[in-house]
C-alpha positions as CSV (number, residue, x, y, z in Angstrom):
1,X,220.3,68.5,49.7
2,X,217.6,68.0,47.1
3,X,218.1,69.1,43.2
4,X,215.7,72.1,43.6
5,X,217.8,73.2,46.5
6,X,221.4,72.4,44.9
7,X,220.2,74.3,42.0
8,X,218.9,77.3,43.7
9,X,222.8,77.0,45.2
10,X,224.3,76.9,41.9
11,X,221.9,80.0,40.7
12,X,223.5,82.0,43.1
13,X,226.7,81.8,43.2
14,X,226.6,82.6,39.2
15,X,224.6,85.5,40.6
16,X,227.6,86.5,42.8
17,X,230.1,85.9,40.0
18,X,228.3,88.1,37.1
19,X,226.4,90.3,38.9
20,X,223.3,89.1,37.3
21,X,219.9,89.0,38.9
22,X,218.3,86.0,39.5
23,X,215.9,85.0,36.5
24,X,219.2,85.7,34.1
25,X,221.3,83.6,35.9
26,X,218.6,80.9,36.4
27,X,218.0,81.0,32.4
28,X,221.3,80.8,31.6
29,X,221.9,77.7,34.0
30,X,218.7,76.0,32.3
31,X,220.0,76.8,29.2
32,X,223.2,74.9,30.0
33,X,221.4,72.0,31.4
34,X,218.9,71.3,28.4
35,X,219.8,69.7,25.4
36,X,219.3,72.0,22.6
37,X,216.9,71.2,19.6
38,X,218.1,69.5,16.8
39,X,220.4,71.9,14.4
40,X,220.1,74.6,17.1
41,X,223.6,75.9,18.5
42,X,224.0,75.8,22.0
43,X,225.2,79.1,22.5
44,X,225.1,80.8,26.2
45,X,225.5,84.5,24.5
46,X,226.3,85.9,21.1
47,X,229.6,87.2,19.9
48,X,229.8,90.4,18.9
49,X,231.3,89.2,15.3
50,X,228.6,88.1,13.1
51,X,229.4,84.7,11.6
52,X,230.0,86.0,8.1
53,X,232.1,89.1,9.9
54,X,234.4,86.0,11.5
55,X,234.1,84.0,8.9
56,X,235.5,86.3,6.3
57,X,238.3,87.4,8.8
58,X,239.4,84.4,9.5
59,X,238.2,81.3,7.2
60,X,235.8,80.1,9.5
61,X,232.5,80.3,11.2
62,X,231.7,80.3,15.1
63,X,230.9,76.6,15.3
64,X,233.9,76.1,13.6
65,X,235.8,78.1,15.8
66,X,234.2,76.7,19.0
67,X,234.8,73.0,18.1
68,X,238.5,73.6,17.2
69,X,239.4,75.3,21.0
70,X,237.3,72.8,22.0
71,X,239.4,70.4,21.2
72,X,242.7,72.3,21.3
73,X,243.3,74.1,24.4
74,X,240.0,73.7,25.8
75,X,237.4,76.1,28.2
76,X,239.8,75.8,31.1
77,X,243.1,77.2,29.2
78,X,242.5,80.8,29.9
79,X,242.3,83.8,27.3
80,X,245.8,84.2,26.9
81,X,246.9,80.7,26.0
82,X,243.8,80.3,23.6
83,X,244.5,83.9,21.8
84,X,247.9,82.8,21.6
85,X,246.8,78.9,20.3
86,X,244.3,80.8,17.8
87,X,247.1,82.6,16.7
88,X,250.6,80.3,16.2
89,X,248.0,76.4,15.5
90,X,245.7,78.5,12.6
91,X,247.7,81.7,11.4
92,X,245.5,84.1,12.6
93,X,246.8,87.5,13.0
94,X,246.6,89.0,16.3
95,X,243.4,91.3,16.1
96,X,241.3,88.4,14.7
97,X,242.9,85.9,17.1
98,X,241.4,87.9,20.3
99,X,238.2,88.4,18.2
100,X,237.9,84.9,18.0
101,X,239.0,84.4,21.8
102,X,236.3,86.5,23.1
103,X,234.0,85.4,20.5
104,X,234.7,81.9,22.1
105,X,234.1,82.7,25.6
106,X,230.7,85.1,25.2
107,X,229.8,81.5,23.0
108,X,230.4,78.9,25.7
109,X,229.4,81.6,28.8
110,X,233.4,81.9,30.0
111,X,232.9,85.4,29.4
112,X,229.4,87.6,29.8
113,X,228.8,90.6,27.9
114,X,230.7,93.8,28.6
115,X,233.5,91.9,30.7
116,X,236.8,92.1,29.7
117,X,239.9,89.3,29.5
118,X,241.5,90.3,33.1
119,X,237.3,89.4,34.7
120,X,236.8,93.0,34.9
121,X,233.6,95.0,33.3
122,X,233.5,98.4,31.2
123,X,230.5,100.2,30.0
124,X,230.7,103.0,27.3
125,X,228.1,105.9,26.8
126,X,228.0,108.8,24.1
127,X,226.1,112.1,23.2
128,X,226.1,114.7,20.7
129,X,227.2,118.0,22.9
130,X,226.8,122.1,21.4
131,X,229.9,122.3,23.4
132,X,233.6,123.4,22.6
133,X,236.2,120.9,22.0
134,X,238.9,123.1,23.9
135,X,236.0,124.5,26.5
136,X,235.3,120.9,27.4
137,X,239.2,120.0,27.8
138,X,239.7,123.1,30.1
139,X,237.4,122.1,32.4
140,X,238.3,118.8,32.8
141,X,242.1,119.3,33.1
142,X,241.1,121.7,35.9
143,X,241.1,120.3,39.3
144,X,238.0,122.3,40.4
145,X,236.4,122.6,37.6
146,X,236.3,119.5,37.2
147,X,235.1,118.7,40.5
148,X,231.8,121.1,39.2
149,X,231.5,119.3,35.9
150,X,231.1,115.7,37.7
151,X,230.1,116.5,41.3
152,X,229.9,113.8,44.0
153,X,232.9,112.2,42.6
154,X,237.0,112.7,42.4
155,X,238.3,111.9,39.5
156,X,242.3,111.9,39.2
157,X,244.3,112.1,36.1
158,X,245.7,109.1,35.0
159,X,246.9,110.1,31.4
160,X,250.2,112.1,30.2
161,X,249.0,116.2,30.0
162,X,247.8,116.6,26.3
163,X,246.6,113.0,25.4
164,X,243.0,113.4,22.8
165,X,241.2,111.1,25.3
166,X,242.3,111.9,29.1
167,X,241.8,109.1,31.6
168,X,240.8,109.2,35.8
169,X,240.7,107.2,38.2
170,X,237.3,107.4,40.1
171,X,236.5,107.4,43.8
172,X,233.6,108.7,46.0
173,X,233.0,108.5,49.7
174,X,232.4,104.3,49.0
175,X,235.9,104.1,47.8
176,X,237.4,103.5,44.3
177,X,235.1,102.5,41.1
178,X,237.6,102.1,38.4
179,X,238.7,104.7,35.5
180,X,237.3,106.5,33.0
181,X,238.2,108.2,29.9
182,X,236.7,111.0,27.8
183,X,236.8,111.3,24.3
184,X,235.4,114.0,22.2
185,X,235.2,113.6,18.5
186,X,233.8,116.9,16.7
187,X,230.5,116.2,14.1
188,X,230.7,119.3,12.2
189,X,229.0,122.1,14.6
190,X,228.9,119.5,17.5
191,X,230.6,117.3,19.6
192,X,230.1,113.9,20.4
193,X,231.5,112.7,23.7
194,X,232.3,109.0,25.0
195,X,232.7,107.9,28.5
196,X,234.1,104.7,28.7
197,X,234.4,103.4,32.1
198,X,236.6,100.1,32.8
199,X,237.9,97.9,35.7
200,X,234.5,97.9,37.1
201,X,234.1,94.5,39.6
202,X,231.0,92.8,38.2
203,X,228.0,93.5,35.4
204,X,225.6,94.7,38.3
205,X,228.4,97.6,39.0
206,X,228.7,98.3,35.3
207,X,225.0,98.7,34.4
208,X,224.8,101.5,37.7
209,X,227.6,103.3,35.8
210,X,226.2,102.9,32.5
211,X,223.2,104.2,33.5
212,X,225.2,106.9,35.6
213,X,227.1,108.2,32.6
214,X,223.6,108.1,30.2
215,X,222.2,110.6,32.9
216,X,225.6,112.5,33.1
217,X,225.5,113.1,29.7
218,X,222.1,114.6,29.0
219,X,222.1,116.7,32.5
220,X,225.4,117.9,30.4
221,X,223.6,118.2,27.3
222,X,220.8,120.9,29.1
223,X,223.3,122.5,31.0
């Protein structure tokens, strides 16, 4: 096999694994390869901390942070075990300690954006809503109303009656896509209303439902 072939290989089956398209996970697999530039950081993503956020949290920067796992538990440890590490070696309370895990792996490309610690993906998308607070809850706690308010899909309560921010499992006629929650937080007049979807199987999935829920929203928004 020649390199441009073996490369090609390597470009997709990071395509498989993430979900991305092809030209993101070609970058990202040049990226790897070249050498960066002298005082550049070799990053593959960016946390979602700033430095000076992590650094003030914890007493140290990113390339700090990065060359301590590095040579602690390593890439190959696992989330748990270098939460855990971050924690008990360096005193860092628990919060800050999976900060710093995920910081870590969106840093050296163990983790893309929007996936969580068990591999899985979420996506979250809000909108200010005139709606009622209690109207909004009525129709979703109803089993055929809320078949109206999200048609084409079934989604089946996964929370305790009551809770601020119900949760469902979805499903269509393709089979089961995760669960989402609701969560409406009145701004004076108005409401402003979150969908976070999560254990979604790869990025590709999660964009289709991020962009499903944007649309959601604002058909919700004119109705």
């Amino acid at each position: 096999m020649t390199t441009q072939e073996s490369f090609k290989k390597r470009v997709r089956a990071r395509m498989a694994a993430t979900g991305e398209r092809y030209g993101a996970a070609r970058r990202t697999l040049l990226a790897r390869a070249a050498p960066p530039p002298a005082g550049a950081r070799a990053w593959v993503s960016e946390p979602d901390l700033s430095d000076d956020t992590i650094g003030e949290g914890t007493g140290r920067g990113w390339d700090e942070w990065v060359a301590l796992v590095d040579a602690g538990p390593g890439r190959d440890a696992g989330h748990t075990a270098i939460a855990a590490w971050v924690a008990g070696e360096h005193g860092v309370s628990g919060w800050w300690a999976q900060s710093v895990t995920v910081g870590y792996e969106r840093i050296t490309g163990l983790r893309v954006p929007g996936q969580r610690p068990d591999g899985t993906f979420s996506v979250s998308r809000s909108r200010l809503l005139d709606v009622d607070r209690d109207t909004l809850r009525a129709l979703l706690d109803d089993d055929a109303d809320r078949a109206g308010l999200v048609p084409g899909l079934t989604l089946a309560p996964r929370s305790r009656p009551g809770v601020k921010s119900p949760r469902f499992g979805v499903s269509d006629d393709d089979g089961e896509h995760g669960v989402a929650m609701f969560s409406p937080d009145p701004v004076g007049s108005r409401l402003r209303l979150t969908v976070t979807h999560e254990r979604l199987g790869s990025a590709a999935e999660a964009e289709l439902w991020k962009a499903f829920w944007a649309d959601w929203l604002a058909a919700l928004d004119d109705a």
